[in-house]
N, C-alpha and C positions, 0 to 999 in steps of 0.2 A: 345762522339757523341752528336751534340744538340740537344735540346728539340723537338720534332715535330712540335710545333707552331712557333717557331723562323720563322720571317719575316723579309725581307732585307727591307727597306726603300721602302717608301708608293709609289716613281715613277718606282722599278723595279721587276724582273717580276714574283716574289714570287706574284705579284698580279693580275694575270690571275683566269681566274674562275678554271681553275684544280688545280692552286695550293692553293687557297686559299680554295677548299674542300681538298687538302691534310692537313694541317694544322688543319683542325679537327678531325684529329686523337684521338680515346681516349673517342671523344663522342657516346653516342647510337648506335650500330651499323643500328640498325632498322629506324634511322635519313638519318644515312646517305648514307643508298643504295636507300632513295628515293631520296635524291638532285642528286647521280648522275645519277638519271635519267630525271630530273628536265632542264628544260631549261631556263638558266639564260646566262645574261650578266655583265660584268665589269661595273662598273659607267661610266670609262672614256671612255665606247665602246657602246653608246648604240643605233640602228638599230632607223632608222627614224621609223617605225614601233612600236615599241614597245616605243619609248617617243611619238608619238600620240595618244597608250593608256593612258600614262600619263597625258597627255596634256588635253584629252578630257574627263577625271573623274576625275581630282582634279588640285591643282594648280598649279602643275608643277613635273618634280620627285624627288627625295632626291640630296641634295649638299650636298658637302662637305666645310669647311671655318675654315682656320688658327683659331685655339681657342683663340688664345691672342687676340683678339678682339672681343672677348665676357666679359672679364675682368674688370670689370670699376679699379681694384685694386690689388693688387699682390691675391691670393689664395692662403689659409691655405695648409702647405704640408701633405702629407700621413700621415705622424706621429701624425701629430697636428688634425691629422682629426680623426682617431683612438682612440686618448686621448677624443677628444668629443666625439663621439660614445659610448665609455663607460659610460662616464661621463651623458649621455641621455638614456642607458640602466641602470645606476644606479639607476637615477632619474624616472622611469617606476617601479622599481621593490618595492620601497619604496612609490606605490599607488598614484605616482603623474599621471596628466591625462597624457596617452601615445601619444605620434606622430610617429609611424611608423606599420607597418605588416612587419613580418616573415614568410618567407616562404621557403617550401621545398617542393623538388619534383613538383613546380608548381603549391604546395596548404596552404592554411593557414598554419600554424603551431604552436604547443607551446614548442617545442625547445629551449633552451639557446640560447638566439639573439648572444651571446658571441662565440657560434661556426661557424658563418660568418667569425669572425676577425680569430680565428683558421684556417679557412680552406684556408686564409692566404697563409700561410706558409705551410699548408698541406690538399692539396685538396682532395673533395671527389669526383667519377667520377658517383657514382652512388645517393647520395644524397647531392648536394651543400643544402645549405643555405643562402638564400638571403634575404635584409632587403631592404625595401621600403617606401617610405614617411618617411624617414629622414628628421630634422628639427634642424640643430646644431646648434651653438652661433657665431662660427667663420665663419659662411658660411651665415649671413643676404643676404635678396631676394636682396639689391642693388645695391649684387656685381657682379650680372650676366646679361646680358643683350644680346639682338640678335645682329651679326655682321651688320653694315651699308651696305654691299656688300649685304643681301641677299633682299635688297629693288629692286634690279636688277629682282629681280622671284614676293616676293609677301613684300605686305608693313607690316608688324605687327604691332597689336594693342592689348591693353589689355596685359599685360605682367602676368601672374597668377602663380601659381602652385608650385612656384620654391620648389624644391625636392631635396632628396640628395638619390641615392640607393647605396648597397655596394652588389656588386656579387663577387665571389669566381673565381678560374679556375673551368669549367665544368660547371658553371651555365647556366640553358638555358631557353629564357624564348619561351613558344612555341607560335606561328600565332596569333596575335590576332589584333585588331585598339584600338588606343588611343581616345582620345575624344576630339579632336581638331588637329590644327596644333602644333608641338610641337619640340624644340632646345633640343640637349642632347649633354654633353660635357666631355668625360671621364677625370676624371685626374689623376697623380702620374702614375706610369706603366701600368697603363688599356690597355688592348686590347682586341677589341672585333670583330665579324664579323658579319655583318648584311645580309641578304636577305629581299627584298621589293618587294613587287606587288600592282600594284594598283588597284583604287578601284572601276575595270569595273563593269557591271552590272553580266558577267558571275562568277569574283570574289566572290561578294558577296553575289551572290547565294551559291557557295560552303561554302564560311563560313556559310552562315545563316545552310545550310542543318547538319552542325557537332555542332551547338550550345550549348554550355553545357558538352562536349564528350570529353576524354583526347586524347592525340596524334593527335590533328588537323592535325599538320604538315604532318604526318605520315599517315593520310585519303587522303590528299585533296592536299597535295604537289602537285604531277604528271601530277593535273589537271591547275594550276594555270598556269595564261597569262602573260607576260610581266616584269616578275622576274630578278631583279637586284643583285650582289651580291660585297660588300665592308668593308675594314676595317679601324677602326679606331684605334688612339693611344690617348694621352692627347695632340698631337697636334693637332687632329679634332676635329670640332666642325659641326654634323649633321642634318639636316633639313628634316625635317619627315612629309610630307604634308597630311593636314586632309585626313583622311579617309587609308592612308597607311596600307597595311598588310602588316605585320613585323613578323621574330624572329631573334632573337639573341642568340649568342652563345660568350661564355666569353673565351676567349682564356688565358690572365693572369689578375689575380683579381687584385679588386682595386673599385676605386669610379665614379659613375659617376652622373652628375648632369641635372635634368632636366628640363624644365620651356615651360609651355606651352602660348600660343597668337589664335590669333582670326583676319583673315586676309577678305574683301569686298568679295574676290570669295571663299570665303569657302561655302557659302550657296548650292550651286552646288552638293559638295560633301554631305553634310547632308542630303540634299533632296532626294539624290541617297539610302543614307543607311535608311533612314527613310519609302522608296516606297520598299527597298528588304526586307524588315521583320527582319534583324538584327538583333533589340535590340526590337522586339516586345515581346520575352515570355516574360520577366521579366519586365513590366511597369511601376513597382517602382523603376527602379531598379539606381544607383547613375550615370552611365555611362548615363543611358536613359538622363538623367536630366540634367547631362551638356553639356551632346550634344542639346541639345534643347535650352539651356541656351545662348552656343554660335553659334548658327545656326540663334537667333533671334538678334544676337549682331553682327552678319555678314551680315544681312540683315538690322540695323540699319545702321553700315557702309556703306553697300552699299548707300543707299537713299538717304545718306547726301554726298556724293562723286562720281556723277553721274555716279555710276551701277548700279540705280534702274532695266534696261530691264534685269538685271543675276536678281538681288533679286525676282523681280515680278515672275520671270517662274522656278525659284527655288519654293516659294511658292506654286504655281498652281501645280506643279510636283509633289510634297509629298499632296497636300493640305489635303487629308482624314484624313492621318496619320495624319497633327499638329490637325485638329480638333477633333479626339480619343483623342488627348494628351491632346490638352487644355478643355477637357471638364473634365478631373481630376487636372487637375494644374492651381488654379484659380490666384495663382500670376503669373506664366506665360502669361495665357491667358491676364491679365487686363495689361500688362508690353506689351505684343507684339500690342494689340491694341494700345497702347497709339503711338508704333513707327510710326505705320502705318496711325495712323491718324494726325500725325505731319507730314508727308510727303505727305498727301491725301489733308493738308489744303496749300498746295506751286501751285504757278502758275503752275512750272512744271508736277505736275502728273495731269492737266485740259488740257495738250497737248500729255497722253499720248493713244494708243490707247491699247486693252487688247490681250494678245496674243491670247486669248482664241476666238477671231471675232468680240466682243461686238462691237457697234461702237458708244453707248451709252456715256456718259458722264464716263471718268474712275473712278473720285472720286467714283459717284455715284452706278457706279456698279459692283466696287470690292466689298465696303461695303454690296451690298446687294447680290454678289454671291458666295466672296471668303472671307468673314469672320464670324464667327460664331454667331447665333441670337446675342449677345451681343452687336456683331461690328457693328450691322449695323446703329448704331447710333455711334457719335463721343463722346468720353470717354468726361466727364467734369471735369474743370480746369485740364488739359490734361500742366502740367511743362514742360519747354524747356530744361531738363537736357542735358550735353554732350554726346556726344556716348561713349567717351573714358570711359571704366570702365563700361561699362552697365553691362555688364555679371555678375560683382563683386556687382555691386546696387543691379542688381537682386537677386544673392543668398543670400544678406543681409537680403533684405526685404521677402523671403519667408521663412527664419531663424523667421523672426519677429511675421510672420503670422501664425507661426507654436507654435512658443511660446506662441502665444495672444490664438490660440487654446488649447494648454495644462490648458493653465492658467481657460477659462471655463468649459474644462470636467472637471478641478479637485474642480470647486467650483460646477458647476452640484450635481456632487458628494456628497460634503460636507453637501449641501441642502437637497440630499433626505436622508442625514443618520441623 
């Protein structure tokens, strides 16, 4: 008898929504009597309705795209990949600096990373092991890259993050957003099954309300709008638009690889998650940070590639939120100034008018009503640096400013002892 996940090929009709909740057989049961009550669609069926809530909270809904075109170069096989993997778990265990998190059950862990690769070959249905922020030798950032087809939805910029995870059969990871737009590319036998919703403003109310709480999925399933549901094999390669709720479920282990970008209409979606309270309990928290990171590096893009009317009302939409933000993040704040006033100082934004009614001079009276006392003058020797790679300047330079800080509390320090 076959496996319960056994899928016929991706065009036939093992991939209906009932079969493809059959197929997850095996998983929690408490998962999955709430998907089948859950209202989801197929990718390749999805209700003009329910892609305009797509449409009109983030930048489009998830693709799907032949992986061999993500490739600049053939990919390390399974084996080869494993052999690294140890070879980077060795090298962690002999106190070199680590590159990955282990996790189980959906929470840190201090587990043998070595029981991922075991559960391999024998899965656990109740505690998989999964390893994250993988960083091998045979897998360098430049050999992944987004397909040319998905310039048809949105244009990507800023290529960051590239990752490598290794999930098990059973792994599951439960609802949560990523912190940008972001490409994920299984390879070797991977298969996995994804459900998405996006990122209405009733959405992420629900999530904000479960913050912190395990079993998202399992609260707030029932209630989600506009839920898609698809699988992938090592020939997909998926397209996860900022702000998407997601979870996954690993149908047969294996590797998948991820990399994230930063697209002109992403600012939209940050804006959205920035005004529903989100990522407000936790303010320090790393997620906070590069979403603010790349929300001002989609609003760079935009201005320099005439979407400044999305950027500007993106802005005004969170405006409180960035001003909480940046009144603790002073490399943000002096980095997002400098965009703003490189685009404040163009003929263009002296013909634009403020959506807010002003009818005043625009330069003049964003600076004095939608940016923070600092901004209302224009930064000096304000550099014409590129957009491309803002995001990654940015985290450089508050890396710098953060060290140049250590460096005086610890002479502080040394003076009064």
């Amino acid at each position: 008898m076959p496996p319960a996940f056994k899928l016929v090929p991706v065009d036939g009709p093992a991939n209906s929504v009932n079969d493809l909740l059959k197929a997850l057989e095996g998983f929690d049961q408490r998962i999955l009597s709430v998907l089948q009550d859950m209202k989801l669609n197929s990718l390749d069926h999805i209700p003009q309705k329910t892609q305009k809530l797509w449409n009109d909270s983030t930048t489009t809904y998830p693709h799907l795209f032949p992986s061999n075109e993500c490739w600049l170069r053939i990919p390390p096989t399974s084996s080869e990949l494993i052999l690294s993997t140890l070879d980077t778990f060795a090298a962690q265990s002999q106190n070199q600096p680590g590159n990955f998190n282990v996790y189980r059950r959906g929470e840190f862990s201090d587990v043998d990373p070595r029981t991922a690769i075991a559960q391999l070959s024998s899965p656990n249905s109740t505690a998989a092991v999964v390893i994250a922020g993988l960083r091998v030798k045979n897998l360098p950032d430049n050999i992944l890259t987004t397909p040319e087809a998905l310039s048809e939805f949105v244009e990507p910029y800023e290529h960051s993050n590239h990752q490598l995870l290794l999930t098990p059969k059973f792994a599951h990871t439960d609802i949560h957003i990523d912190s940008g737009d972001g490409l994920s590319v299984p390879m070797g036998c991977s298969e996995k099954i994804w459900l998405c919703f996006p990122p209405t403003h009733h959405n992420l109310e629900l999530l904000s309300s479960v913050e912190g709480r395990k079993a998202t999925l399992v609260r707030i399933g029932r209630s989600l709008e506009g839920g898609v549901i698809f699988r992938t094999t090592a020939e997909d390669a998926v397209y996860l638009p900022v702000g998407c709720l997601h979870t996954v479920f690993t149908l047969v282990g294996g590797f998948i690889n991820t990399l994230d970008f930063v697209t002109m209409e992403s600012s939209k979606t940050f804006a959205a998650m920035f005004s529903s309270g989100f990522n407000q309990p936790n303010g320090s928290s790393v997620f906070e940070t590069e979403c603010f990171d790349r929300f001002i590096a989609s609003i760079g893009l935009a201005v320099s590639h005439k979407g400044v009317a999305g950027a500007v009302l993106a802005w005004l939409d969170a405006f409180e939120r960035i001003r909480d933000y940046a009144a603790g993040d002073k490399v943000w704040r002096r980095e997002a100034t400098k965009v703003w006033d490189r685009f404040l100082a163009t003929d263009s934004a002296k013909k634009l008018v403020c959506p807010c009614g002003a009818r005043e001079s625009f330069p003049e009276h964003f600076r004095a009503e939608h940016l923070w006392e600092e901004g209302r003058k224009s930064c000096e020797n304000v550099t014409r640096e590129p957009n491309i790679g803002f995001s990654m300047k940015l985290r450089v330079r508050r890396k710098r400013y953060l060290e140049h800080d250590e460096v005086k509390g610890l002479a502080k320090k040394m003076k009064k002892s």
